[in-house]
MIKETI-474583 format. One record per residue (C-alpha): residue in one letter; residue number from 1; x, y, z. Coordinates in nm, 4 decimals, padded with zeros to 6 digits. Example, Ala and Ser with C-alpha at 12.3 -4.5 7.8 and 13.67 -1.06 7.14 Angstrom:
REM MIKETI-474583
logu|pami|X|Y|Z
A|1|01.2300|-00.4500|00.7800
S|2|01.3670|-00.1060|00.7140
***
This chain:
REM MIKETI-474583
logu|pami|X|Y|Z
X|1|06.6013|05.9122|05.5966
X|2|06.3889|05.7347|05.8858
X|3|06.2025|05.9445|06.0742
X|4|06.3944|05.8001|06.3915
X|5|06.7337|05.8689|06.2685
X|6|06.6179|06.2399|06.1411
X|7|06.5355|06.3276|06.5031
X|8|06.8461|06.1438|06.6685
X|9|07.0588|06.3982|06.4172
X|10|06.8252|06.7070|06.5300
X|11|06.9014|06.6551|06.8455
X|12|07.2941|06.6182|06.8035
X|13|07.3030|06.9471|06.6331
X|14|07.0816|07.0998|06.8955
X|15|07.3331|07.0285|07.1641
X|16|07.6472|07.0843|06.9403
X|17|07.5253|07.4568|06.8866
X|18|07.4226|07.5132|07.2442
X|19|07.7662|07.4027|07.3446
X|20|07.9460|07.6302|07.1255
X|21|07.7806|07.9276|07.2319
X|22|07.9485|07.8532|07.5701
X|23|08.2385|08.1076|07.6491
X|24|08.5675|07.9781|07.6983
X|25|08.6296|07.8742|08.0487
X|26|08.3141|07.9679|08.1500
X|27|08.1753|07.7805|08.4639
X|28|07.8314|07.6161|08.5123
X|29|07.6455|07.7411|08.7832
X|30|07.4501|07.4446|08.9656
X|31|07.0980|07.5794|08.9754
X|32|06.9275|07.5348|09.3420
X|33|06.7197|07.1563|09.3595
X|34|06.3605|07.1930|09.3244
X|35|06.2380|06.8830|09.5625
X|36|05.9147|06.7373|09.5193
X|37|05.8413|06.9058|09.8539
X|38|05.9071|07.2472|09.7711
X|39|05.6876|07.5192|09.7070
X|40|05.7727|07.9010|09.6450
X|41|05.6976|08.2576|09.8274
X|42|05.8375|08.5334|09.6596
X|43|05.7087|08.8266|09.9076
X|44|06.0794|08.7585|10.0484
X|45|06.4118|08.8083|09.9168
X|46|06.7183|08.6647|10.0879
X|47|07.0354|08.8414|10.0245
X|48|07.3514|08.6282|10.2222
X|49|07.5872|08.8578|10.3469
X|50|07.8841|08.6835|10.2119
X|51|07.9718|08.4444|09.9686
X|52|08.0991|08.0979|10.1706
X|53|08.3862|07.8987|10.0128
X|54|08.2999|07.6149|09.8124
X|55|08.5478|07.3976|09.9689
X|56|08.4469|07.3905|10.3581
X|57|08.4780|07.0059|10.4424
X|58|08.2043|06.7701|10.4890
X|59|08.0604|06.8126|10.8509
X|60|08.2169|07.1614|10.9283
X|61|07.9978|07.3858|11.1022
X|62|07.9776|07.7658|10.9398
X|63|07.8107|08.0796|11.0519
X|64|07.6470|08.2463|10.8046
X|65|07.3934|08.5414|10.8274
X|66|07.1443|08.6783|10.5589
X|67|06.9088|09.0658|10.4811
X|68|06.5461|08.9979|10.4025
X|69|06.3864|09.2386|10.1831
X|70|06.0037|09.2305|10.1543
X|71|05.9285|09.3130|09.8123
X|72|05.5701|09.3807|09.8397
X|73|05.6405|09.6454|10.1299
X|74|05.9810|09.7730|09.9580
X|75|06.1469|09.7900|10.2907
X|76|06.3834|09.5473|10.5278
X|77|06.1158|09.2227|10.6283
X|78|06.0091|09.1559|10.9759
X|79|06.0918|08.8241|10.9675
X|80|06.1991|08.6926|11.3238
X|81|06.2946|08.3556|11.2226
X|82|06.3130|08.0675|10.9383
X|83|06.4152|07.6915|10.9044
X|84|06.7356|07.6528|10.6678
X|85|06.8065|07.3517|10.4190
X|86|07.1830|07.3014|10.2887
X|87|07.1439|07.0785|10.0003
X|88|07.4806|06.8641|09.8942
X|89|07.7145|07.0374|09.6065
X|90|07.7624|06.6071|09.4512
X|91|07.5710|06.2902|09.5551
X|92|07.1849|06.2580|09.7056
X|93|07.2732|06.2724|10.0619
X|94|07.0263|06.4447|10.2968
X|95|07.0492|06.8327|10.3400
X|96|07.1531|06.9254|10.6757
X|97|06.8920|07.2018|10.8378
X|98|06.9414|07.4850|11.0808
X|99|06.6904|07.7535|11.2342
X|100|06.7753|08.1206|11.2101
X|101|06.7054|08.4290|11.4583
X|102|06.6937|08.7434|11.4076
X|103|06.9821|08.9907|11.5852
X|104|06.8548|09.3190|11.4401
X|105|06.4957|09.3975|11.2352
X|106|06.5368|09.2562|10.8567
X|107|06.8659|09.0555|10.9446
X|108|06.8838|08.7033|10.9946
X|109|07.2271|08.5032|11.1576
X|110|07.2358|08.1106|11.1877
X|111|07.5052|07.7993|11.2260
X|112|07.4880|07.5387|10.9594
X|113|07.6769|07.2236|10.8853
X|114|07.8083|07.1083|10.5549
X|115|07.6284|06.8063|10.4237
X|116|07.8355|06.4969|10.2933
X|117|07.8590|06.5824|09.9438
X|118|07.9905|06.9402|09.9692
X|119|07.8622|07.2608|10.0578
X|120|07.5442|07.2887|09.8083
X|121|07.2709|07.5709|09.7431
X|122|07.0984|07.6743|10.0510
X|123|06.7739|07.6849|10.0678
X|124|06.5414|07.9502|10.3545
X|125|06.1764|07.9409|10.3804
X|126|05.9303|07.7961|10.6273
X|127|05.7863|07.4337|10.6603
X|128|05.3468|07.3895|10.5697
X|129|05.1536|07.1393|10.4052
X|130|05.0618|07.0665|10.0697
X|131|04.6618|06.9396|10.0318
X|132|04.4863|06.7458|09.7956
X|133|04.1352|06.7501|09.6952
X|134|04.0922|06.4126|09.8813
X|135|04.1683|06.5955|10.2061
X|136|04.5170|06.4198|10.2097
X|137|04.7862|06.6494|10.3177
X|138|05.1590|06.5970|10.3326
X|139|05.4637|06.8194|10.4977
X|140|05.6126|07.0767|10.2597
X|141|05.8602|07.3267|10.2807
X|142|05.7809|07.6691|10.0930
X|143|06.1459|07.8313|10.0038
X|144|06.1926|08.2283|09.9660
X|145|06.3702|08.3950|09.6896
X|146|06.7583|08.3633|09.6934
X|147|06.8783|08.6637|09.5629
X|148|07.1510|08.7206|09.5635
X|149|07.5024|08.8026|09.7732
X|150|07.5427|09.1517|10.0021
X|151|07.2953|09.3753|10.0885
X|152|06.9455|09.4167|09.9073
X|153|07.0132|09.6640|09.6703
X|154|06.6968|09.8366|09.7167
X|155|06.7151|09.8854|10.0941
X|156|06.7959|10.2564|10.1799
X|157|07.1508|10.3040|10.3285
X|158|07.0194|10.4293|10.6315
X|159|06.8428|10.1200|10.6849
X|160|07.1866|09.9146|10.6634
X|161|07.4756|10.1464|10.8173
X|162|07.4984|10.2629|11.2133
X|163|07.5982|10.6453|11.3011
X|164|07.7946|10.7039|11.5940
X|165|07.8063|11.0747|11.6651
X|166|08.0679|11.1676|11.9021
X|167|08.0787|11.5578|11.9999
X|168|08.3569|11.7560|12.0822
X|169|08.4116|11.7566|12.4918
X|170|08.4172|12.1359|12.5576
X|171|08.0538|12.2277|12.6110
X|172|07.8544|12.3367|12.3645
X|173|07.7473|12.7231|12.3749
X|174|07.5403|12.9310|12.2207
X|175|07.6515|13.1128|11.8626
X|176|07.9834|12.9235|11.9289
X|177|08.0802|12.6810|11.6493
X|178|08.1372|12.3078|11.8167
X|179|08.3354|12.0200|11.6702
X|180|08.1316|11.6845|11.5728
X|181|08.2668|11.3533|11.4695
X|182|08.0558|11.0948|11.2840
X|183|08.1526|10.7366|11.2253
X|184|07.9359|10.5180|10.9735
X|185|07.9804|10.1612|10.9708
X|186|07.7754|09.8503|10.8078
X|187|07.5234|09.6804|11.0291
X|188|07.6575|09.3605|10.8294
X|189|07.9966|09.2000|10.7209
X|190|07.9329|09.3437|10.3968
X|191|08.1964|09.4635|10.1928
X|192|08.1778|09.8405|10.2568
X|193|08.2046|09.9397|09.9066
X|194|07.8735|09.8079|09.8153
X|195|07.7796|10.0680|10.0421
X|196|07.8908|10.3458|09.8128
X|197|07.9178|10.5838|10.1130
X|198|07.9278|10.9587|10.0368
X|199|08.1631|11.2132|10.0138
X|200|07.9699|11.4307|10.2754
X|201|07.6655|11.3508|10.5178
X|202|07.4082|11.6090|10.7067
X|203|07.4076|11.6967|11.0562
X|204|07.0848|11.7646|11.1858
X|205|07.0331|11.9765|11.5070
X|206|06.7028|12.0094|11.6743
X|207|06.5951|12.2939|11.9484
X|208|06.3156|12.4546|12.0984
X|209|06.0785|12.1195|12.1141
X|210|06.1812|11.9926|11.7601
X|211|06.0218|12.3240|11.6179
X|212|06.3657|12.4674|11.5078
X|213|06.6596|12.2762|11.3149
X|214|07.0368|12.3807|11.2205
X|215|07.1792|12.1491|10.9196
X|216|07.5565|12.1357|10.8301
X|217|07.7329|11.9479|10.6019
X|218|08.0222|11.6484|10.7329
X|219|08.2845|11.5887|10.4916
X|220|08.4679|11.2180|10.4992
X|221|08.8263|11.2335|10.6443
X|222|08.8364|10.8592|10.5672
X|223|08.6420|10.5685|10.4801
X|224|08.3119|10.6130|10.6887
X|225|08.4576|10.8897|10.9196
X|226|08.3224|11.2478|10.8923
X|227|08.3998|11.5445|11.0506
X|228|08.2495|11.9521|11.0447
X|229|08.1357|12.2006|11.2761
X|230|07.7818|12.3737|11.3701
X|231|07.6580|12.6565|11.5171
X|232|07.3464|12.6592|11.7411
X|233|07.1282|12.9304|11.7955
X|234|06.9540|12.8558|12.1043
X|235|06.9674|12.7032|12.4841
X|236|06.8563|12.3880|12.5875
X|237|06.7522|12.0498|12.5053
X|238|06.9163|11.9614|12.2058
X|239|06.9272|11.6563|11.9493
X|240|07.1977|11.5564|11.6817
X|241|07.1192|11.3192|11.4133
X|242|07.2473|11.2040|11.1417
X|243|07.1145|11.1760|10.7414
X|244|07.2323|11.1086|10.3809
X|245|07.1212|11.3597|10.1256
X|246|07.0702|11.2470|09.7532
X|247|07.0994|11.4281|09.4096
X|248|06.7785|11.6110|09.4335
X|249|06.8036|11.7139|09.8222
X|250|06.5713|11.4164|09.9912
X|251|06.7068|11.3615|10.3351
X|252|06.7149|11.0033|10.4442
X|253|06.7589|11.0002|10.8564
X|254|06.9624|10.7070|10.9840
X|255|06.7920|10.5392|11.2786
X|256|06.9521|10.5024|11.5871
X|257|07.2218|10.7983|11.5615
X|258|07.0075|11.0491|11.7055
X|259|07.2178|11.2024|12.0776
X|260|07.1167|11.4289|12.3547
X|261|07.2523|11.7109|12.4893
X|262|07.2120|12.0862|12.6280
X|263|07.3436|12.3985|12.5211
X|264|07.4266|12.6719|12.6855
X|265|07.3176|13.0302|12.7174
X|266|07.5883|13.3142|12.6049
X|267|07.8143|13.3761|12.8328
X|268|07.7263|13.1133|13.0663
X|269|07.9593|13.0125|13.3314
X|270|07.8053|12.6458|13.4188
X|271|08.0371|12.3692|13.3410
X|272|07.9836|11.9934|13.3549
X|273|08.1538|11.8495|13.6267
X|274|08.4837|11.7043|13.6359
X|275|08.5297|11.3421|13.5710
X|276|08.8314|11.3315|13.7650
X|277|09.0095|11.5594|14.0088
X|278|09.2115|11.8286|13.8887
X|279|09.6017|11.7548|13.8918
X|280|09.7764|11.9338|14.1092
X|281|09.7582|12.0203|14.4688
X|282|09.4773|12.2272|14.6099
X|283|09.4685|12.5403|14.7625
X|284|09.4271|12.5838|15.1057
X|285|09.4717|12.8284|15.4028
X|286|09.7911|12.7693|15.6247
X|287|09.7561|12.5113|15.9214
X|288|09.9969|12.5842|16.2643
X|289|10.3387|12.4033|16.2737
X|290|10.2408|12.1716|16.4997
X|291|09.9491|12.0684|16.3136
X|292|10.2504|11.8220|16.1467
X|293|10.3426|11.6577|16.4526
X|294|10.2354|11.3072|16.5811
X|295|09.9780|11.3050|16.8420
X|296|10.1240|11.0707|17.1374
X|297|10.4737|11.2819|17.1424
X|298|10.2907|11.6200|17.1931
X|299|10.0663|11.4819|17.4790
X|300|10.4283|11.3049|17.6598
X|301|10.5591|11.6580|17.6140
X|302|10.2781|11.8167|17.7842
X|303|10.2617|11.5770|18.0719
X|304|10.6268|11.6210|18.1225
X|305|10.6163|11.9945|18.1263
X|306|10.3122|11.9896|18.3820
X|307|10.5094|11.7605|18.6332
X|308|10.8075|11.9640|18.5916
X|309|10.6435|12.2455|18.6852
X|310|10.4545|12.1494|19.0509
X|311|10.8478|12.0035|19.1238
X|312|10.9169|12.3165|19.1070
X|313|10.6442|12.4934|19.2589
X|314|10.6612|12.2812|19.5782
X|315|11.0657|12.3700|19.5816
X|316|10.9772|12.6747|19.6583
X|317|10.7037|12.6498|19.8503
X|318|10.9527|12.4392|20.0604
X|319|11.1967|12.7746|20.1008
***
């Protein structure tokens, strides 16, 4: 056989077996362009916070908001800003580009616009220049790591939830069990599942300038909502945070949920004040009778009585 028509066969069986080791309706996933420009940094991971419909028309302008996870640092990035590229799904139109800001440390939000062509990979990085031993330089754009959609999987859950601890509104006292509320709720539009939130959570109080704690156990009433009791032992200053609590016992604090208060002493008698007035009327000592009556009348009274009575003193005096 020629050596020509040998390899023309190779490569027909080549593509005939990769083809049938293709699942049944199984769906090609376009892999992200690699322009000439492009270069790669893979300190960053980009995790979108939800998938976007394939389908958004040509032109249509979309939020869309991403996580970035530093992978050398193994912790949410700092990253305050980066330039977005949203290549084409069909056809070599241009991408369209948008710039991202940050609304909360490791979380990036941004508006872009479907190119012509469809809505395509997107592409997040930073622009620089690509050098030649010449000394000629040309623009470049150097892309992070598309990971991937929902939150890193890596990040600690107390870097991606908000704790809202809401106390019960009879004063705290000392030795007296109080009733606490906790809400937890994603910092993203994550689905809240891929959050795996506990069955319980720890509440942390602190006294005597941070040198003494009291931890309880929340339970979940309901997705994200937990609810418990604790005692405190001392007066004062007092903090309430909130923490998960793995397998083996490590605490993991969640920022930000951390509330002030005082407690106070056995049998103390102070009370906050009111935040509105008491229903009801008040108390008060009895006024006079005439303390009811309009002012003018009394006074026309009066001055009628007084000229009534020198009438009738100078009737007599007349006698």
């Amino acid at each position: 056989m020629h050596p020509s028509i040998r390899a023309a066969v190779l490569v027909l069986a080549a593509g005939f077996i990769v083809l049938s080791a293709v699942p049944a309706g199984a769906v090609a996933q376009s892999a992200p362009p690699t322009p000439a420009d492009a270069t790669h940094d893979d300190s960053i991971e980009i995790w979108q916070d939800e998938a976007l419909p394939p389908d958004v028309p040509a032109g249509r302008s979309v939020d869309v908001a991403f996580t970035t996870w530093d992978t050398r640092r193994q912790t949410l990035s700092e990253l305050n800003t980066a330039d977005v590229r949203v290549h084409p799904a069909a056809g070599k139109a241009r991408p369209t580009k948008a710039q991202t800001h940050s609304d909360w440390p490791g979380h990036l939000v941004t508006t872009i616009t479907v190119p012509a062509g469809g809505l395509g990979p997107i592409e997040i990085g930073y622009p620089s220049q690509t050098c030649t031993g010449d000394g000629t330089c040309t623009p470049s754009f150097v892309s992070f790591t598309m990971a991937g959609v929902g939150p890193p999987p890596q990040a600690p859950r107390s870097l991606l939830v908000d704790a809202t601890i809401q106390p019960a509104a009879d004063p705290a006292s000392v030795d007296q069990p109080f009733s606490v509320q906790v809400t937890i709720a994603p910092r993203a539009s994550w689905d809240p599942t891929s959050l795996a939130l506990p069955e319980k959570v720890v509440l942390i109080g602190v006294q005597l300038g941070g040198q003494e704690t009291t931890q309880v156990d929340l339970r979940a009433v309901n997705d994200g909502h937990y609810a418990g009791a604790i005692t405190l032992p001392h007066p004062g200053d007092t903090t309430l945070s909130v923490a998960f609590q793995d397998a083996s016992n490590q605490i993991d604090p969640i920022d930000r949920s951390t509330v002030r208060f005082q407690v106070a002493g056995a049998g103390s008698s102070e009370q906050p004040a009111p935040s509105v007035a008491a229903e009801g009327p008040a108390t008060t000592s009895a006024a006079p009778f005439w303390s009811d009556l309009p002012l003018l009348p009394i006074v026309a009274v009066l001055a009628v009585l007084l000229a009534a009575s020198l009438v009738v003193r100078r009737a007599f005096a007349d006698l």
